[in-house]
N, C-alpha and C positions, 0 to 999 in steps of 0.2 A: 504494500500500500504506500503510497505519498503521506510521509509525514511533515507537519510545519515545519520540524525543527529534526536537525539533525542531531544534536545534543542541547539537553533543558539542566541547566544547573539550578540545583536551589539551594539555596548559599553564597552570599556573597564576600565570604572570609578569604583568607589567603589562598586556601586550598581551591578552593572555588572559582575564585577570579583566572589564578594561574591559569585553569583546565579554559576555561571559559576564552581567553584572550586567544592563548596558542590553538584551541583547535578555531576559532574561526579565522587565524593567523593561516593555517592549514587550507584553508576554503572552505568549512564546514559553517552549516545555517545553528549560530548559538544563541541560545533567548537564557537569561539567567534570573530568577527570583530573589528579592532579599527585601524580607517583614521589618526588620529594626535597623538596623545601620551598615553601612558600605566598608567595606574593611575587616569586619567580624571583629572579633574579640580582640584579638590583638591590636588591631588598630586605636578600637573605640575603650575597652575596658580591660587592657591584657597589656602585653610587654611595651607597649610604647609608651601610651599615659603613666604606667607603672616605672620607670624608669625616668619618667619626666620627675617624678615625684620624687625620686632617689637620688638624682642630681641636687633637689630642692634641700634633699635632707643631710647633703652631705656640707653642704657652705656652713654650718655651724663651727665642724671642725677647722677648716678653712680661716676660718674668722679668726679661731681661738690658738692655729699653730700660724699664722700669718706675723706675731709679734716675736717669734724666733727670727725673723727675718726681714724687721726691723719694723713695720708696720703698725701704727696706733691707730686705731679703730676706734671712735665710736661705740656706744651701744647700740648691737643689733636688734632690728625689729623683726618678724615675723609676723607677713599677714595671710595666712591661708587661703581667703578667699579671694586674690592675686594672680597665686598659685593656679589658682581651680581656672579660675576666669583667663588667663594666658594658656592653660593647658586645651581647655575648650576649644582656645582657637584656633589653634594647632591640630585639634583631631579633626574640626571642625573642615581645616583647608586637607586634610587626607582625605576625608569621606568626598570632596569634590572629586582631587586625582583619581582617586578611585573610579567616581563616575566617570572621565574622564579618557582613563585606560580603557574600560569597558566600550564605550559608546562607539570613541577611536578604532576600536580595533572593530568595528561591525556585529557587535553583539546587544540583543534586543534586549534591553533593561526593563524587566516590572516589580518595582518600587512597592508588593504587594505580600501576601501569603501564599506561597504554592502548597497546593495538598495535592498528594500523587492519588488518582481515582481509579488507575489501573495500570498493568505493564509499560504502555505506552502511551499514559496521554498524562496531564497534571489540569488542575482549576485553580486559576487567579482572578480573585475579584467575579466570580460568576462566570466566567469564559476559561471555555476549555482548549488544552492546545495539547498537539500530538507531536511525542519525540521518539526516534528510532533508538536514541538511550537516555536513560534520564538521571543523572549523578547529582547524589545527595551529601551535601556538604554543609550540615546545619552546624556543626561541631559542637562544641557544649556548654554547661549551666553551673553555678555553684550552687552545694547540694550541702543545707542547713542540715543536722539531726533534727528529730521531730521531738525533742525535749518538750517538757511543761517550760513557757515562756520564750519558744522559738522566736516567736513574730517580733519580741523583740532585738532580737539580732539582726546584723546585716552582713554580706559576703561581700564578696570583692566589687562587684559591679556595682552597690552602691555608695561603695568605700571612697569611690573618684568623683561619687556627687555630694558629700556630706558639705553640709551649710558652715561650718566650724568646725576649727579641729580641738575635738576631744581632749580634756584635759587626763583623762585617765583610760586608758582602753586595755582591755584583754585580748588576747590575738589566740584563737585556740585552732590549732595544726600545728605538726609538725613537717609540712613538703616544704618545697623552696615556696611559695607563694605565701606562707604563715612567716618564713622566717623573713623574707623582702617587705614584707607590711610591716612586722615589728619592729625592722631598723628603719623605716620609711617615718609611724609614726615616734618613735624612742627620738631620731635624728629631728623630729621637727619640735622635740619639747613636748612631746605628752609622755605621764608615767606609761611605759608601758609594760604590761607583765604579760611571757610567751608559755602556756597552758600548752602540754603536748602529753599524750595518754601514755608513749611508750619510753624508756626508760633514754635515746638521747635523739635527737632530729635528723633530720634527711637521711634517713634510712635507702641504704641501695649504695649511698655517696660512699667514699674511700673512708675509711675509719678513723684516719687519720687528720681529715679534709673535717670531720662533722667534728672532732674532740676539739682541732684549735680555732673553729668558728666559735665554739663554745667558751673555750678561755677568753676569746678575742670581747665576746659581746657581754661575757659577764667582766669584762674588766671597763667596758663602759658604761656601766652602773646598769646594764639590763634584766628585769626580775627574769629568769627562767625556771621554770618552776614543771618539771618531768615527773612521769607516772599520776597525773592529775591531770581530772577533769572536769569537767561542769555535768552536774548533775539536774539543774532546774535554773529560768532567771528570774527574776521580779523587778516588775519597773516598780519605782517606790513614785512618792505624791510629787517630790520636785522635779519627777522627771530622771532622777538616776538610777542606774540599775544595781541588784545584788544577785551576784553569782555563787549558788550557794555548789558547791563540790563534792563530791562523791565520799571524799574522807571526812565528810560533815562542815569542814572550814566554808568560811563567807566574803568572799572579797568583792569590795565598792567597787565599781565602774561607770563611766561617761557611755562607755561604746563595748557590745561585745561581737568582737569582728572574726568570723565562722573561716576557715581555709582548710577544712574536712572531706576535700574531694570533688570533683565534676562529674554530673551525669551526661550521657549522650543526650543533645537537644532532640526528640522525636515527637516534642507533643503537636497533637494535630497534624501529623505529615501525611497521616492516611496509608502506611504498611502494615493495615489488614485488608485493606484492599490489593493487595499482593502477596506476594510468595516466600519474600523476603526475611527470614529468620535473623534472629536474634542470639549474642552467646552468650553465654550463663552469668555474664555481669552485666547483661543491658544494652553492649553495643552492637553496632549491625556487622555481621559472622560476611567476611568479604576472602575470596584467593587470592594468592599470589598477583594478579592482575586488576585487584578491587572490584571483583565482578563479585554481586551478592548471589543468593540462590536462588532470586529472579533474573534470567540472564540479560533481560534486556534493561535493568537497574544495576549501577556501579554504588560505589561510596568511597570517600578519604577522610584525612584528617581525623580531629577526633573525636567524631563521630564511629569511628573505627576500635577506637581503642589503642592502638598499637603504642607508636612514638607521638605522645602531643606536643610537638614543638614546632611553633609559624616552616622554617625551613625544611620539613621534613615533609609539611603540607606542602609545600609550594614543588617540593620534589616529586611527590605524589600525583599533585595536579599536571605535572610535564608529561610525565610516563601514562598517566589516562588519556592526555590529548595526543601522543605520538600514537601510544597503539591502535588508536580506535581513526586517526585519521593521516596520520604519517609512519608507517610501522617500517620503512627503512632506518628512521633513527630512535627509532624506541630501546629503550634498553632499564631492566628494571632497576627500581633502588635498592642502593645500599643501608641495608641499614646499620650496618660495624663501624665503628668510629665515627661515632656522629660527635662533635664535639657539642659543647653546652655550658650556659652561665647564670650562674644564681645571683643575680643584683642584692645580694645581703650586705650591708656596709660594716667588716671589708667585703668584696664581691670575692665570688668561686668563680674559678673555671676552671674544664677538667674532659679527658677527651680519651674514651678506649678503655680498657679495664681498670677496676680498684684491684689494691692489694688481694683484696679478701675472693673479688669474683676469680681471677687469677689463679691462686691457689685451687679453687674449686676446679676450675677447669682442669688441673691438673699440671700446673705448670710449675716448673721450679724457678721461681723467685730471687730477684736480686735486688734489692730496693734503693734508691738513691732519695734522701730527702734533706733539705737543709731550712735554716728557719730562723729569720736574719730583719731587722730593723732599716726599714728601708732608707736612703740617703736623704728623700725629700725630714725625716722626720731628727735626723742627727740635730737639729739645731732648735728642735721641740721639746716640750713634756713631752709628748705621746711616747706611749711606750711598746703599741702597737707592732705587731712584727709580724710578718707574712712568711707563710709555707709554701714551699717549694716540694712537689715530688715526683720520683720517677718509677715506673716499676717495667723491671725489664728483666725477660726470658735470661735464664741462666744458660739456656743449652744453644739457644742459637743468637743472646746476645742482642735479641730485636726489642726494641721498646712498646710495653705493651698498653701500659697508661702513661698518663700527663695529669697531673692536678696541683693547682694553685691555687692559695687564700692571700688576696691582697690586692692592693692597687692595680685597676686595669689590667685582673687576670682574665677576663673573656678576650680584652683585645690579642691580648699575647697568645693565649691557647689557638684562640684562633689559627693561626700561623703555622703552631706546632703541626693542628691536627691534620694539616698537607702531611706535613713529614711521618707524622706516624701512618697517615692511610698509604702512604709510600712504601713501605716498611722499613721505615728509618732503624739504625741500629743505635747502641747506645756509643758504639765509633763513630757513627757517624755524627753524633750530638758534641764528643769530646774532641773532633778535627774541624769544628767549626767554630770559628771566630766570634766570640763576641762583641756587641757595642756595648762599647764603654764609655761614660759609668750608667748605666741600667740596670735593674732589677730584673730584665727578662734575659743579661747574659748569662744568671746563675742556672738557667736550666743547660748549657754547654760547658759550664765550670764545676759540677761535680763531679767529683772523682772519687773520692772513698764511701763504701758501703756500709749503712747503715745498718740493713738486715738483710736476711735470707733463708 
């Protein structure tokens, strides 16, 4: 049959757009749906505004090591709603480009709700439209517990619209997105105390990478407070809340800010009118090729489940638009060495196995880590000091992680993590050159082993 559209995206996040631009780049007829905002999450309420905000919260320190280096300052002011209002404008001129991209490249924009009504067709706005594939790319939600006194919490997405910043807040998670809020609000002047159920944070991370984030944040006066949770909240009569805890304790709060997980967006998308299965946590079950168990329905991002990270979507979105409209350069993704960075202030980066996955996999281990006061702070208080670490195959010598805590470790990692998808060895790290004086020469300057 003649369908409208040759691909119907519904989603207009990174994963989304990506598929969406390159297959009508390809020549394909694309119409793409998107109900809230142009850019998806990341754009509107995810890693961008989220780092806008972590920039904002990092000038205190700035301020306060700025008089090693001869600088009299002022008393600083902070006005939140500054913040909020310059950050608006800025996601504000994204969600244009975004339209922008989309339009430019020949793709049919409906600023609506898509519900899929069957294998091949979707309803926006009352009107139906037929596609010979239709790729779901809603990605996902923050997922409150259903405690006594839910409603009054809020998660991430309304964390970027709050009227004021909170004098007192609880941050309860322990992923990178609890601990990036905590230093977000801690760095902007609210008490903050970080509530995490299990015994230390970013669980998965290098073990070494979560202990001295740990020392790092409690030595900037940050309450963390492990194996504790909220048990019920209660907004009281002025308006603040009591978060009473599992182990019976009670602690005041302004704000109690939820970062307990993402569920797949699917509500109203209409996959019972299809064939479309689900796997045992909620997200939609896709092959190797993002085809679900309706063949003529795909999915990415994470909605998926898999890797939720903007670039891994956007790699996603490439490989659905080659195979399905350019399959001479298709080629699937990698998912090994994906590098990655946790904007916690200090910030992580970290790219390929931890120690601990390492060893599981059965590898014999040679660890390289050093853990040093960086040059910008010689002439500060701060007493701050960032880790460096290596973990590298004992038998063939190839480098198998990279993880760093400290000043523009994602920038750096970045870098590394060509060389380690290379199979950089750890000769090869010790015959190269560093710039000097740097903090990212020390990942080519260690030389004696730590452990093994």
């Amino acid at each position: 049959m003649a369908y409208d559209f040759d691909l119907y995206v519904i989603g207009a996040g990174s994963g989304g757009v990506r598929a969406a631009r390159f297959a009508a780049g390809f020549g394909a007829r694309v119409a793409v749906a998107e109900s809230r905002y142009l850019g998806g999450t990341c754009v509107n309420v995810g890693c961008v505004p989220k780092k806008l905000l972590v920039y904002g919260a990092h000038f205190a320190e700035d301020f306060e090591q700025s008089s090693g280096f001869g600088w009299s300052l002022g008393e600083a002011n902070f006005d939140w709603a500054t913040l909020i209002a310059n950050k608006d404008r800025e996601i504000n001129r994204l969600n244009g480009i975004y339209r922008n991209l989309l339009v430019n490249s020949g793709v049919t924009l409906h600023e609506a709700h898509a519900k899929i009504v069957g294998p091949h067709e979707v309803e926006v706005d009352g009107q139906r439209y037929t596609a010979e594939n239709i790729l779901i790319a809603t990605g996902g939600w923050p997922q409150i517990p259903q405690i006594p006194g839910h409603e009054h919490a809020i998660g991430s997405n309304e964390a970027f619209f709050l009227k004021e910043l909170p004098k007192r807040v609880l941050v309860v998670g322990g992923g990178y997105i609890a601990v990036e809020f905590a230093g977000i609000f801690h760095g902007l002047g609210a008490n903050t105390t970080l509530l995490y159920r299990g015994d230390l944070f970013l669980r998965g991370f290098d073990g070494a990478v979560r202990k001295h984030l740990q020392e790092e944040l409690t030595k900037r006066g940050m309450d963390l407070q492990f194996n504790a949770d909220i048990a019920r909240i209660d907004k009281q009569a002025d308006g603040s809340l009591k978060a009473t805890l599992k182990d019976g304790r009670v602690l005041d709060a302004d704000c109690v800010f939820y970062a307990t997980g993402r569920r797949p967006m699917l509500d109203n998308l209409g996959l019972e009118n299809t064939d479309v299965q689900l796997d045992d946590k909620g997200f939609i079950k896709v092959d190797d090729q993002y085809q679900t168990t309706e063949p003529s329905i795909l999915a990415l991002g994470d909605v998926i489940g898999r890797v939720q990270l903007t670039p891994v979507a956007l790699a996603e979105g490439m490989a659905v638009a080659r195979r399905l409209f350019k399959p001479e350069q298709y080629r699937p993704v990698d998912y090994k060495m994906i590098p990655t960075a946790v904007f916690s202030l200090p910030n992580i980066g970290t790219v390929g196995l931890s120690e601990e996955e390492a060893r599981e996999c059965g590898h014999e281990v040679v660890i390289f880590e050093s853990r040093f006061r960086p040059m910008k702070l010689t002439l500060t208080e701060c007493q701050e000091k960032t880790l460096m670490k290596l973990v590298v195959d004992a038998k063939t010598d190839k480098v198998l992680g990279c993880h760093m805590v400290g000043p523009d470790a994602g920038e750096i990692v970045q870098g590394l993590a060509i060389a380690l998808k290379a199979g950089a060895t750890k000769r090869d790290f010790d015959d190269t050159i560093g710039v000097h004086p740097t903090a990212a020469e020390e990942f080519v300057t260690m030389r004696t082993p730590v452990g093994a």
